[in-house]
C-alpha positions as CSV (number, residue, x, y, z in Angstrom):
1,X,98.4,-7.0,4.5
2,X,96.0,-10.2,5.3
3,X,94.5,-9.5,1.6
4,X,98.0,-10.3,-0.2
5,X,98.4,-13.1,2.3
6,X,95.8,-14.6,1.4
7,X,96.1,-13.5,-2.4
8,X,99.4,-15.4,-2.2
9,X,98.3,-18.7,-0.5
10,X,95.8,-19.3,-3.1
11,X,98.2,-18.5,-5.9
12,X,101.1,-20.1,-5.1
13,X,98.6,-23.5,-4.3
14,X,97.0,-22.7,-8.3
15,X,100.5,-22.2,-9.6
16,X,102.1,-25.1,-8.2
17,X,99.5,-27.1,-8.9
18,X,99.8,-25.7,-12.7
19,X,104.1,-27.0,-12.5
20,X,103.0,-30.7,-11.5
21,X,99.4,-31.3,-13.2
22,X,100.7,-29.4,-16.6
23,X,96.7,-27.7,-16.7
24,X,96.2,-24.5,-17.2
25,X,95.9,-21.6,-14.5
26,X,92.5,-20.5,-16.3
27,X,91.1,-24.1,-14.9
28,X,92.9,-24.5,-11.6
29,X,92.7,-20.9,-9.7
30,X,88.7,-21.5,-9.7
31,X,89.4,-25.2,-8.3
32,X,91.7,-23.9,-5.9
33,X,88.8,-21.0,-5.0
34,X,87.1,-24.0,-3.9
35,X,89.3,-25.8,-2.5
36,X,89.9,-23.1,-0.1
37,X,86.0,-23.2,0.6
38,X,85.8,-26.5,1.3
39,X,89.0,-26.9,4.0
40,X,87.5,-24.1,6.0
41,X,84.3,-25.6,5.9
42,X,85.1,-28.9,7.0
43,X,87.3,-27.2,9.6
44,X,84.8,-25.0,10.6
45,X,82.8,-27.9,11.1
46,X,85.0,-28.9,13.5
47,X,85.1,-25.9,15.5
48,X,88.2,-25.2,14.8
49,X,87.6,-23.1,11.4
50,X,91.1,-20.8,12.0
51,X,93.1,-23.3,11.9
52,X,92.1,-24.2,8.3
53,X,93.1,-21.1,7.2
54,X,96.9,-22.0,8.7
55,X,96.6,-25.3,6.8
56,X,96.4,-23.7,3.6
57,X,99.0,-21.4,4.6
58,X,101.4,-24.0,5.4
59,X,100.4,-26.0,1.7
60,X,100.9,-23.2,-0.4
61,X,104.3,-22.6,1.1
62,X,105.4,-26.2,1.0
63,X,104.0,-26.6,-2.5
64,X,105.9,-23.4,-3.4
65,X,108.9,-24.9,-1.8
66,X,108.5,-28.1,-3.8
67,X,108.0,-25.8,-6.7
68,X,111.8,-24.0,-6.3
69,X,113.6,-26.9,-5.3
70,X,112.6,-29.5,-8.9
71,X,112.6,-26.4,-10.7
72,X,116.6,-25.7,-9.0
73,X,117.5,-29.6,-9.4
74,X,115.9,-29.3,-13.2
75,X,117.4,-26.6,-13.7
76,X,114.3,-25.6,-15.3
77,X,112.2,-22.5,-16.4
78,X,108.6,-24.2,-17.1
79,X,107.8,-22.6,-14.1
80,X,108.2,-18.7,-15.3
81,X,106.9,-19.8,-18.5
82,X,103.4,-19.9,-16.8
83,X,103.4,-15.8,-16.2
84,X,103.9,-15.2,-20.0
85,X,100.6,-15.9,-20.6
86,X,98.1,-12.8,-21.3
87,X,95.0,-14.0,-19.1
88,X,97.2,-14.5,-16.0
89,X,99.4,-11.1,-16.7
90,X,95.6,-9.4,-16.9
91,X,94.7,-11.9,-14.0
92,X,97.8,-10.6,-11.8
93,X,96.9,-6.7,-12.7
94,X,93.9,-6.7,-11.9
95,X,94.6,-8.5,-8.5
96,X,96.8,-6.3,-7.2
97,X,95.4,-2.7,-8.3
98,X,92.3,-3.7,-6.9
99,X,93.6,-3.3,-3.5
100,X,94.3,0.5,-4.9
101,X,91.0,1.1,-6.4
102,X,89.1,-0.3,-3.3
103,X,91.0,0.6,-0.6
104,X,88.8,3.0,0.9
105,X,85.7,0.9,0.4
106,X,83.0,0.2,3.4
107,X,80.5,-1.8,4.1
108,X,77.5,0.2,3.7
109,X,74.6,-1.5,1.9
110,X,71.4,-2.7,3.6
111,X,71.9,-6.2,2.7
112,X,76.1,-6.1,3.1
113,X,75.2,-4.9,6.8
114,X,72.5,-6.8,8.1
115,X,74.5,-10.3,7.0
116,X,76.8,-10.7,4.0
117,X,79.7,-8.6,5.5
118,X,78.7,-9.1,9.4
119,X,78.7,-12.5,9.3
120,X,82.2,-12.2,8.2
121,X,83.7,-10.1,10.8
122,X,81.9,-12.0,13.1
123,X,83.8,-15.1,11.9
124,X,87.1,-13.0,12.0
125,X,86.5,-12.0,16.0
126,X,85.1,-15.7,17.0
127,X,87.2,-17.8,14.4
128,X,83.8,-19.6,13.9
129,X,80.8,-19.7,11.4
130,X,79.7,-16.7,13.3
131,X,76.6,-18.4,14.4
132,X,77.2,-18.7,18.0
133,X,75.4,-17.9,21.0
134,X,77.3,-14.6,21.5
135,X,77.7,-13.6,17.7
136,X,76.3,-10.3,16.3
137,X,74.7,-12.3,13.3
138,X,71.0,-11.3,12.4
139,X,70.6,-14.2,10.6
140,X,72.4,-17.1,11.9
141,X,70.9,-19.8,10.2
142,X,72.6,-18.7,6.9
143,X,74.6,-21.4,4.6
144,X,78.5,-20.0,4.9
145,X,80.0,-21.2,2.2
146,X,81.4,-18.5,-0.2
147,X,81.6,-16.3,3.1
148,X,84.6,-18.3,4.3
149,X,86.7,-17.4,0.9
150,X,86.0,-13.8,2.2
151,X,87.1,-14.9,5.6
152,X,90.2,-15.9,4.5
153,X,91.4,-12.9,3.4
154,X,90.6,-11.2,6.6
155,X,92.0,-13.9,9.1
156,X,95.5,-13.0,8.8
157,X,95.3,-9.3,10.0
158,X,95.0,-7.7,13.4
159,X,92.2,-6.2,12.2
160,X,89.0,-6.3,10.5
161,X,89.5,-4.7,7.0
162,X,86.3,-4.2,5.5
163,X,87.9,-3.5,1.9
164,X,89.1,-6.8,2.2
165,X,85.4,-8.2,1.3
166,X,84.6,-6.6,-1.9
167,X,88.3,-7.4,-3.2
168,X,88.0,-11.4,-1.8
169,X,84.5,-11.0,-3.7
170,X,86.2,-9.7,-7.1
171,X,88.8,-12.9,-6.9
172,X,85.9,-15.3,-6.7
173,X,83.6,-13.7,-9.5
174,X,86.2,-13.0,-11.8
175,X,88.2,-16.3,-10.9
176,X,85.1,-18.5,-11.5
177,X,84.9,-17.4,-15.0
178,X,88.6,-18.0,-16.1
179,X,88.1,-21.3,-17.4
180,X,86.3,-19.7,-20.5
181,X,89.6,-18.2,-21.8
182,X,91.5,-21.7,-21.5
183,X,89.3,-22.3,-24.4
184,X,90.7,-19.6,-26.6
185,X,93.5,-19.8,-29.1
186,X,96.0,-17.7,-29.7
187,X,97.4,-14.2,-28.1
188,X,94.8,-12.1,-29.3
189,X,91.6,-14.5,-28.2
190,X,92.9,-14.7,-24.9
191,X,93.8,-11.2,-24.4
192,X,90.2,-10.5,-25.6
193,X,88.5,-13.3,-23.7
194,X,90.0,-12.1,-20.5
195,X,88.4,-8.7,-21.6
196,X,85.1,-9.9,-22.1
197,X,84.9,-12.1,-19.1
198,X,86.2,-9.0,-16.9
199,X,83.4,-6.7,-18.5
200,X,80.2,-8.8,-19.4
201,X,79.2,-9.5,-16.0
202,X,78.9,-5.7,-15.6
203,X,76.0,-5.9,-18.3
204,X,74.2,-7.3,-15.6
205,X,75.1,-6.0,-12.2
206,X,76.4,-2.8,-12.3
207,X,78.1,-3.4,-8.7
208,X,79.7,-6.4,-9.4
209,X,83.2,-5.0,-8.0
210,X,81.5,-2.7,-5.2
211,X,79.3,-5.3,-3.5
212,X,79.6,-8.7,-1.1
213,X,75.9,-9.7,-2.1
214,X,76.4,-13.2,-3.5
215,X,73.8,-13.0,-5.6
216,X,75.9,-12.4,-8.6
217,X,78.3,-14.9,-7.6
218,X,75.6,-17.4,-7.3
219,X,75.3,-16.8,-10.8
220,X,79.0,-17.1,-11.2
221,X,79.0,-20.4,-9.9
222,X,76.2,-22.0,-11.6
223,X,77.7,-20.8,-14.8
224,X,80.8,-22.1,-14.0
225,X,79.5,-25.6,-13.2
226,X,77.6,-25.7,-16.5
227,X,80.7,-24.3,-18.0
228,X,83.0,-26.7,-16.6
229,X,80.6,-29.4,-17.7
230,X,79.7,-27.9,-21.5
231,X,82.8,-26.1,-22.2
232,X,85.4,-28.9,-21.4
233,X,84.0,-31.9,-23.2
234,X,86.2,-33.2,-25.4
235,X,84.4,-37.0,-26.1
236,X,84.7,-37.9,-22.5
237,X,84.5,-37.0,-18.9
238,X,87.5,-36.2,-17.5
239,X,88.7,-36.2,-13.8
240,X,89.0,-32.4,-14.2
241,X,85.4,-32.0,-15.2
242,X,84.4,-34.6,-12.0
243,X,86.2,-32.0,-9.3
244,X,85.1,-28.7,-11.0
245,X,81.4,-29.7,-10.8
246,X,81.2,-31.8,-7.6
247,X,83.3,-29.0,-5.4
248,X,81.1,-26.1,-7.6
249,X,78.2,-28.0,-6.5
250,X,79.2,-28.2,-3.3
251,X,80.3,-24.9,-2.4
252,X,76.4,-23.9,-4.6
253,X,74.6,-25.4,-1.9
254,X,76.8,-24.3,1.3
255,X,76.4,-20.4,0.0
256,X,72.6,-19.8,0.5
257,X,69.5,-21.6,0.3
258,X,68.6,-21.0,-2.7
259,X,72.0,-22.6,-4.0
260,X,70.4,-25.7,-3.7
261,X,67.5,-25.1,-6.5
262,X,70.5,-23.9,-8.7
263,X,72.7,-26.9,-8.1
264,X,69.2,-29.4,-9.1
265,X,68.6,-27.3,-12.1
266,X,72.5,-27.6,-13.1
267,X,72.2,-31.3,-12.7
268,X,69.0,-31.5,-14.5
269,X,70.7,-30.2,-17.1
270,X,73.9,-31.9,-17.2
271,X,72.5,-35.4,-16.7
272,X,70.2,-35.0,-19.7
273,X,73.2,-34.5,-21.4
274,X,75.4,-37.6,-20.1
275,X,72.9,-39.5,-20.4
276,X,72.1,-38.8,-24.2
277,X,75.6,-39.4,-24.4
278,X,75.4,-43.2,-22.3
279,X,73.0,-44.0,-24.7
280,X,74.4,-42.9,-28.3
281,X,78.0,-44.7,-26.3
282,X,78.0,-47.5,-24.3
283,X,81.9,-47.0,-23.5
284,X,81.2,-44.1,-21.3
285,X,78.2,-45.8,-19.2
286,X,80.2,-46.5,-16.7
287,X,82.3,-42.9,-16.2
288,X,78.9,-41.3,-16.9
289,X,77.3,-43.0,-13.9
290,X,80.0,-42.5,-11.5
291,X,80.0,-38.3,-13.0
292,X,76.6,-38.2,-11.7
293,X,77.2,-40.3,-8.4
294,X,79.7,-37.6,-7.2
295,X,77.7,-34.8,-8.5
296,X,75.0,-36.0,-5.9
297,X,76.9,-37.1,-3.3
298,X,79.1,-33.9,-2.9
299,X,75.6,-32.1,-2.9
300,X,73.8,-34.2,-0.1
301,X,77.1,-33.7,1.6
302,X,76.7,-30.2,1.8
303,X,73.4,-30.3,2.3
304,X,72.9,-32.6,5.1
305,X,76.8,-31.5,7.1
306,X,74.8,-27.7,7.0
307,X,71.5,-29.4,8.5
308,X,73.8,-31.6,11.1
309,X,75.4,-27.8,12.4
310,X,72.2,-25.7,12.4
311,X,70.3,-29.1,14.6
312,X,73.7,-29.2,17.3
313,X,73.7,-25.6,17.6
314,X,69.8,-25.1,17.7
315,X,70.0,-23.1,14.8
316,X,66.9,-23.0,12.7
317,X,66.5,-22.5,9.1
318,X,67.4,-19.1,7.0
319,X,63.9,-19.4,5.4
320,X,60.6,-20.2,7.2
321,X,58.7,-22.8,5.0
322,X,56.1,-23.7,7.9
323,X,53.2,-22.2,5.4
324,X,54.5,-23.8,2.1
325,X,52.5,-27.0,2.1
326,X,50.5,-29.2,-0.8
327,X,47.3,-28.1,0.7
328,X,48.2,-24.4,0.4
329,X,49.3,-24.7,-3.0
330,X,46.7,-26.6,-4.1
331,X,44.0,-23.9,-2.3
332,X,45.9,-21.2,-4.0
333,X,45.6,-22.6,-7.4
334,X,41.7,-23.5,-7.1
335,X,40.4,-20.9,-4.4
336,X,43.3,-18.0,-4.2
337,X,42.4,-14.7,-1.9
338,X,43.1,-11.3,-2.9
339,X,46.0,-10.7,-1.4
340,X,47.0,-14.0,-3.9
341,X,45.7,-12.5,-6.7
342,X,47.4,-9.1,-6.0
343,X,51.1,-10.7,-5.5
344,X,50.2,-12.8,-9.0
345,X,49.4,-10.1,-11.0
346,X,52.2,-7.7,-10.1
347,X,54.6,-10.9,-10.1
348,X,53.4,-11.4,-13.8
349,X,53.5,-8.0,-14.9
350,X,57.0,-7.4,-13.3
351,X,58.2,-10.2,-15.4
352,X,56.7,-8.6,-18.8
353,X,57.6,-4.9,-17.8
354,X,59.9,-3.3,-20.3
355,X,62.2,-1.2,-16.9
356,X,62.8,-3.4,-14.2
357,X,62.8,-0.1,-12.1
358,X,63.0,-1.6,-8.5
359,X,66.5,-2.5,-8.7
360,X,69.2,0.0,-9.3
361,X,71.7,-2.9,-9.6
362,X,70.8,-4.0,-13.1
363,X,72.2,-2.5,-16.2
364,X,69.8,-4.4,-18.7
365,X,66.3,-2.5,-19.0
366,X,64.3,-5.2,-21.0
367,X,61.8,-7.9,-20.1
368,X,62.3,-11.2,-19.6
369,X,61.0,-12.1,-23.1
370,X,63.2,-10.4,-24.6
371,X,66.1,-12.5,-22.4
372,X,64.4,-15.7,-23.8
373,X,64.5,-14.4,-26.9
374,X,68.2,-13.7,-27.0
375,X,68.4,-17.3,-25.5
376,X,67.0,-18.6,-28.6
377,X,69.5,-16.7,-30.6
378,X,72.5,-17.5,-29.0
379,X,71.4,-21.2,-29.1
380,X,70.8,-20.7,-32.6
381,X,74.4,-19.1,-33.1
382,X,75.6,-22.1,-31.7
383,X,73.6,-24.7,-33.4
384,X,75.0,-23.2,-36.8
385,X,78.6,-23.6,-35.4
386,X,78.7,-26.6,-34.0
387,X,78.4,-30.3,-35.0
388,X,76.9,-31.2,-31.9
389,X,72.5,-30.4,-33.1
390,X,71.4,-32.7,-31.2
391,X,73.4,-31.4,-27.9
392,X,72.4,-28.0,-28.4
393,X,68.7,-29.0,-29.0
394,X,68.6,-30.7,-26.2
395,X,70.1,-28.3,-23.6
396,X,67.9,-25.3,-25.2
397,X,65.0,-27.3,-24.0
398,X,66.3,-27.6,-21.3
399,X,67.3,-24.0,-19.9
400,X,63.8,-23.0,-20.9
401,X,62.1,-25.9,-19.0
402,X,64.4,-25.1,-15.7
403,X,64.1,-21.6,-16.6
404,X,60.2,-21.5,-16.2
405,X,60.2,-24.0,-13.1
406,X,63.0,-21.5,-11.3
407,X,60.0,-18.6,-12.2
408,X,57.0,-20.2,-11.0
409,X,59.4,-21.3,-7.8
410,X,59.9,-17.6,-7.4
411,X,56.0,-16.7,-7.4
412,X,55.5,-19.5,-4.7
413,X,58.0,-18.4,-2.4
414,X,56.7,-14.6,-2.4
415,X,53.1,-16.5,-1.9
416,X,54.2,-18.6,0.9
417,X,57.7,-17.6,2.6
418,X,58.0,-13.9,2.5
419,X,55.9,-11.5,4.7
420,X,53.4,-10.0,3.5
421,X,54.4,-6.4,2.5
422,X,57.9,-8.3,0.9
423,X,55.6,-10.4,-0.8
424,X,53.7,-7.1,-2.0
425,X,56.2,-5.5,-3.3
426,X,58.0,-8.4,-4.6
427,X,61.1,-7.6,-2.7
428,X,64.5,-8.3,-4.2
429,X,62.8,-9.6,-7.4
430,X,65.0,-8.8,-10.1
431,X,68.1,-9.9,-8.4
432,X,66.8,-13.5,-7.6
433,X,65.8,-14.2,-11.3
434,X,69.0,-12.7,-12.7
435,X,71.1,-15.3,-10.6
436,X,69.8,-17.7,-13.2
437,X,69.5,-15.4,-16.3
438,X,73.0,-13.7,-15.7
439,X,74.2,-17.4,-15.4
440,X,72.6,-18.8,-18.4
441,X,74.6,-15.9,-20.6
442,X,77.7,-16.3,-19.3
443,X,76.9,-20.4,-20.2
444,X,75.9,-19.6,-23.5
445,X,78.4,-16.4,-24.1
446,X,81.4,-19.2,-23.2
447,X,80.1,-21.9,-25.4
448,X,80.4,-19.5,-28.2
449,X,83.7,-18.4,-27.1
450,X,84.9,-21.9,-27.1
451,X,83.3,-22.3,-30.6
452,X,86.2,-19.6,-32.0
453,X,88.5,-20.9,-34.7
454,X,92.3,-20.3,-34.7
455,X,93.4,-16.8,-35.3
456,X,96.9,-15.7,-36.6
457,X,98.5,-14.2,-34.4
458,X,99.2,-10.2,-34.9
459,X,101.2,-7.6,-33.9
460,X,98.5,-5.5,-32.4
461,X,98.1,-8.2,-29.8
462,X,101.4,-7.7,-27.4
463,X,99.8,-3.5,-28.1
464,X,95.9,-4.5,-26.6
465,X,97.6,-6.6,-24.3
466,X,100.0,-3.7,-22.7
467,X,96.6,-1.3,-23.2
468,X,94.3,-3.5,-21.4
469,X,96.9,-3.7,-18.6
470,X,97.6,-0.3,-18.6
471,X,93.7,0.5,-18.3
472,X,93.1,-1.6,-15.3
473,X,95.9,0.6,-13.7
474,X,94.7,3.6,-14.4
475,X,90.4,2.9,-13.7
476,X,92.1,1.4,-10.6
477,X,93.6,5.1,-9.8
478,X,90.4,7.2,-10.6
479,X,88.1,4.7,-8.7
480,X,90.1,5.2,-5.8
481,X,90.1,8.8,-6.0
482,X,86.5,8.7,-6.3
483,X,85.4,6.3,-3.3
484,X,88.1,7.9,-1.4
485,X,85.7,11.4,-0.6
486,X,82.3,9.1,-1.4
487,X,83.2,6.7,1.2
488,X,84.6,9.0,4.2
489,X,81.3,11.2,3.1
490,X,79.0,7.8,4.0
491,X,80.6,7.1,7.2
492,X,81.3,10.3,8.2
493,X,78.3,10.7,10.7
494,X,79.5,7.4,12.3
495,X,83.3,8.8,12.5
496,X,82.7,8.9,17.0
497,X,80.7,6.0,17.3
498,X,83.2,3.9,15.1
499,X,86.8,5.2,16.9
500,X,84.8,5.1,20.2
501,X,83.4,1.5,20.5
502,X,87.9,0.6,19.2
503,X,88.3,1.4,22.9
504,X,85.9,-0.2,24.5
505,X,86.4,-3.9,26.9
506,X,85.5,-7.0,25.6
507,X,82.1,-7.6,27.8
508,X,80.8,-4.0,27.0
509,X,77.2,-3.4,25.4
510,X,75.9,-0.7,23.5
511,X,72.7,0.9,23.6
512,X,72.6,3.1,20.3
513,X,69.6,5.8,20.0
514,X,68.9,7.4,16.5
515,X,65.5,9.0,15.8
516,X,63.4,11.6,14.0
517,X,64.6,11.0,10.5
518,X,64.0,8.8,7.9
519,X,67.7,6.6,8.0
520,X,67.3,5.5,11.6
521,X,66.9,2.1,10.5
522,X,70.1,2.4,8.5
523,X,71.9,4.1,11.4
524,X,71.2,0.6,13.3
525,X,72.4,-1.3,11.1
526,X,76.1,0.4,11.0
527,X,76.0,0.4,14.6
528,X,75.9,-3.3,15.3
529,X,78.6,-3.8,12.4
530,X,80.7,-1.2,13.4
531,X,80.8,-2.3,17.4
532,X,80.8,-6.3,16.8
533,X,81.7,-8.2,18.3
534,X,80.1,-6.0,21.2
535,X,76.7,-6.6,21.6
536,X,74.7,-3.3,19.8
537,X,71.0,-2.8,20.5
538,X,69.0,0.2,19.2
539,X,65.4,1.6,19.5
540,X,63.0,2.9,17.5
541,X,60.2,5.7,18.2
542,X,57.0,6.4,16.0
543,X,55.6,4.7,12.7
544,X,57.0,3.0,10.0
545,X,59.2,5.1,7.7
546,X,58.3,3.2,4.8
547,X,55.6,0.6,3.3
548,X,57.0,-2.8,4.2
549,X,59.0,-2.2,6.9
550,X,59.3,-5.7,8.9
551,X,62.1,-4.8,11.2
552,X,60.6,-2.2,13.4
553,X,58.2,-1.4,15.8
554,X,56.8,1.2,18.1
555,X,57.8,1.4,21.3
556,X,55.9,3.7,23.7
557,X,57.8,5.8,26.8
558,X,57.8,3.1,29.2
559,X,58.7,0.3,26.8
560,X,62.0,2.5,26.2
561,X,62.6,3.6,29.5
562,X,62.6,-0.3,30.4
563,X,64.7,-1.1,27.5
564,X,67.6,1.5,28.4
565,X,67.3,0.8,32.1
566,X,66.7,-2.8,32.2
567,X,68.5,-4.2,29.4
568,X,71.7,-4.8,31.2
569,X,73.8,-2.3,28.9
570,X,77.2,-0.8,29.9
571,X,77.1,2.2,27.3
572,X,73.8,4.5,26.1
573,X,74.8,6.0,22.6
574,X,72.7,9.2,21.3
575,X,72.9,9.5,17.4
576,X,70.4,11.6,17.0
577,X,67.3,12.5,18.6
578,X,63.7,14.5,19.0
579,X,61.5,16.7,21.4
580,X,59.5,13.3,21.8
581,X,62.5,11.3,22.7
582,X,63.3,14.1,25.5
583,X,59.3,14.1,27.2
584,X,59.6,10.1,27.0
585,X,63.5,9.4,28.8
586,X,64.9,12.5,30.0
587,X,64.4,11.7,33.4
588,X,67.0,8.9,32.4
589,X,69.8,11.5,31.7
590,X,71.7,13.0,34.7
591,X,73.7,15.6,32.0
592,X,72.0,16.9,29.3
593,X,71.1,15.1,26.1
594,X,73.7,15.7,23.1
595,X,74.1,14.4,19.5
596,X,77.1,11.9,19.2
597,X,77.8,11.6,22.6
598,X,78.1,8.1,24.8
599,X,76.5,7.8,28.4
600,X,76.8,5.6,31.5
601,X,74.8,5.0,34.5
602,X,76.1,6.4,37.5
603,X,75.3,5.2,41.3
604,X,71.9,6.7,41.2
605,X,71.3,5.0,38.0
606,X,71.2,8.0,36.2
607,X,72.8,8.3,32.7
608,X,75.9,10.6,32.5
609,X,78.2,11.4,29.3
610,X,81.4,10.1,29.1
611,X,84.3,9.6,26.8
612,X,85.9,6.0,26.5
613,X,88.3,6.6,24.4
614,X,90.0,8.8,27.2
615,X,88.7,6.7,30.0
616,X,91.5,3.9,30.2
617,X,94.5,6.5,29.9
């Protein structure tokens, strides 16, 4: 139950917060999201990131408390009045039959195993960043800072709940655009706002509710920055505005590496604005200036605390930059060699292709041009509707000039920070420039939202309010019925390795064997989730099973004989295995070698099966 534990601490800080600031749910549930971020940051900071969690606990019952007793002395009902509105009842639906529809959900994609979802659990068993010497993270140098919202729903339960991700995920993405609908008027705008805002993500990533990658909530954010910024302005910049921006910014750039690019081109664009604004009037000079002052400290805040943690625990950087230098650029741009000239041209003609077909996570088949070009038109739209020309002129020159920076950015990174094959096949490409496309939509989609006029109010309304409800209940039921059997089909194959490594001591490591297919790698990679925080090792025998494979190697019979003898592991697990793997380390095995079976070394130092689940009873 740590998902409604946590689902209620954030709600009943938003709601009370709602009773004594008189805003509006749509605008403080995403403040509260980070909120929640930055406590368990700081805390984590300070070593002590669990009891953060308990903090917010204990502030959303005493605010709660607070709540009940003015509203008992008041004798008032402002408080109920909050749940009549049709964006929270949606809100509230789709909150809680999430938990149905993903209940049987796993971690099982490449990315989600390797570091989005095992950083988590390693923050759940170590109630720390999950960076530490004996932490199961591949990639410890990682910003963590939309990984502790995740966290938070965990930290409350006995165990690790792996559904518990992908729902804490949903909250954020879905939560981060609410303040659009605050915007609209009247019953049936809301009611379709909250639609639109639930579904038009989807247009882009067709996993947004089955996946912890943040790279769509990245986008999330920096649309809801620019949002909170664009979308709110009403002559002046209000303290509301300052704490949506600053704390987006700051959780931005304590998610990933990349967030910080985001967060510049975000203020890039925001400060063009205020400043336009300083100069057409002088009364909001001073406001303006100290926007931008918090904008840039909360950012260098992040920024530098992050660098302060990784230098005390001698923890380097996620990306290696050591070849990104002046000199190389410059040398690429007047001299570059073929392998240059091969990652530009397929970098340029990725951009212009009409199917992005190396991503099966985007649900918009059209080139980039074409994304400009709609650019232009919703700027257009929006031109036409507004009063503000001159705004809108100014931030369309904008997106374009950040968008083409963010591009060229890209190309230079493939040139100079990924390896080699990555590079060649422009790995994860579509979803790194659809963190700022997808975010530039949803900026532009809102503005026009906010642009609607006052509707009358019709009957129909209360009937799409009760059939959008009723909808979310029901895709909830079938979804769950369908990743019920999909899911147990995934993990099946793991089924003994997962209940098995349950039983083992704390101080136990793993040796996990899987070879002579094609998903070894994979195999891997739901070991070490599935046994962490044990310590999971695996091996790996012949070539590479596909072109730009950078996380294997080939190991010949004595460089595995050493590994299983000499590594200092408790447990030898055999997945699956080959006629090769038999000539090279039988002489290991004192029983014979089996599929799904576990192994120790006896007193000749000879492996022998055993069974651990049965071992201590």
């Amino acid at each position: 139950m740590s998902y409604f534990i946590g689902l209620l601490a954030v709600l009943g800080i938003a709601f009370s917060l709602c009773y004594f600031t008189g805003k509006r749910f749509e605008l403080l549930f995403p403040l509260t999201n980070l909120l929640v971020i930055a406590v368990l940051y700081t805390f984590g900071l300070m070593g002590i990131l669990y009891c953060g969690g308990i903090l917010l606990l204990i502030t959303a019952a005493a605010l709660l408390c607070a709540v009940a007793v003015l509203s008992v002395k008041r004798r008032s009902t402002s408080f109920l009045e909050i749940f009549k509105e049709p964006s929270i009842i949606i809100f509230l639906t789709f909150a809680v039959f999430q938990y149905v529809a993903l209940f049987f959900m796993r971690v099982v994609g490449w990315d989600e195993l390797t570091h989005w979802g095992l950083v988590v659990k390693n923050m759940f068993y170590s109630r720390d960043f999950g960076g530490g010497a004996a932490a199961t993270t591949m990639f410890k140098g990682y910003p963590v800072g939309t990984s502790l919202y995740l966290y938070f729903f965990e930290m409350f339960g006995e165990l690790f709940r792996p559904a518990y991700l992908f729902m804490a995920m949903n909250l954020m993405n879905i939560g981060f655009l609410l303040p659009v609908i605050a915007r609209c008027k009247g019953l049936r705008q809301k009611t379709l706002g909250t639609l639109l805002i639930l579904s038009c993500a989807l247009l882009f990533n067709v996993k947004m509710y089955f996946s912890i990658w943040n790279d769509m909530l990245l986008s999330v954010l920096f649309g809801y920055i620019l949002i909170s910024y664009f979308c709110f302005d009403k002559g002046r910049i209000s303290l509301m505005q300052i704490l949506s921006v600053s704390l987006g910014a700051f959780a931005l750039t304590a998610s990933k590496s990349t967030g910080l690019a985001f967060v510049l081109f975000a203020f890039v664009l925001i400060a063009v604005d205020v400043l336009l604004r300083m100069k057409r009037e002088k009364k909001t000079v001073l406001r303006g200036i100290v926007f931008l002052s918090v904008f840039l400290f909360a950012v260098l805040l992040s920024k530098f605390s992050w660098n302060l943690y990784l230098n005390a625990n001698g923890l380097g950087e996620a990306w290696d930059t050591n070849r990104l230098t002046l000199s190389g650029i410059w040398e690429y741009l007047t001299h570059p060699n073929a392998f240059q000239r091969t990652v530009t041209g397929n970098f340029w003609l990725e951009f212009l292709l009409p199917f992005r077909s190396r991503s099966n996570d985007v649900a918009t088949p059209i080139p980039y041009l074409i994304d400009l070009l709609l650019f232009g038109l919703l700027l257009r739209l929006l031109y036409r509707r507004t009063g503000e020309k001159r705004r809108i002129v100014a931030l369309g020159i904008g997106i374009y000039a950040t968008f083409f920076v963010y591009v060229l950015s890209m190309l230079i990174s493939f040139l100079f920070t990924f390896s080699t094959e990555e590079a060649l096949l422009l790995t994860s490409y579509v979803r790194y420039l659809n963190t700022f496309v997808v975010a530039i939509f949803l900026l532009l989609i809102s503005m026009w939202i906010a642009s609607w006029r006052q509707t009358e109010e019709e009957e129909t309304s209360q009937s799409l309010l009760r059939g959008i409800v009723g909808g979310i209940v029901a895709i909830s039921v079938i979804v769950c019925m369908i990743l019920g059997p999909l899911m147990d089909k995934i993990m099946q194959p793991y089924e003994v390795f997962s209940e098995t490594v349950e039983c083992l001591d704390e101080g136990e490591s793993i040796y996990a064997v899987s070879i002579g297919h094609d998903g070894y790698l994979k195999d891997y990679l739901h070991f070490r989730f599935l046994a962490t925080p044990l310590d999971c090792s695996g091996l790996k025998v012949g070539g590479s099973p596909y072109i730009g494979d950078t996380w294997s190697y080939t190991m010949t019979a004595e460089d595995t004989q050493n590994a299983i003898r000499d590594g200092g592991y408790t447990i030898v697990y055999i997945h699956r295995f080959d006629n090769a793997f038999l000539s090279q380390c039988g002489s290991l095995f004192a029983d014979p070698v089996e599929e799904y079976t576990f192994y120790r070394f006896n007193a000749d130092e000879k492996l022998v099966a055993c069974d651990p689940r049965y071992e201590n009873h």
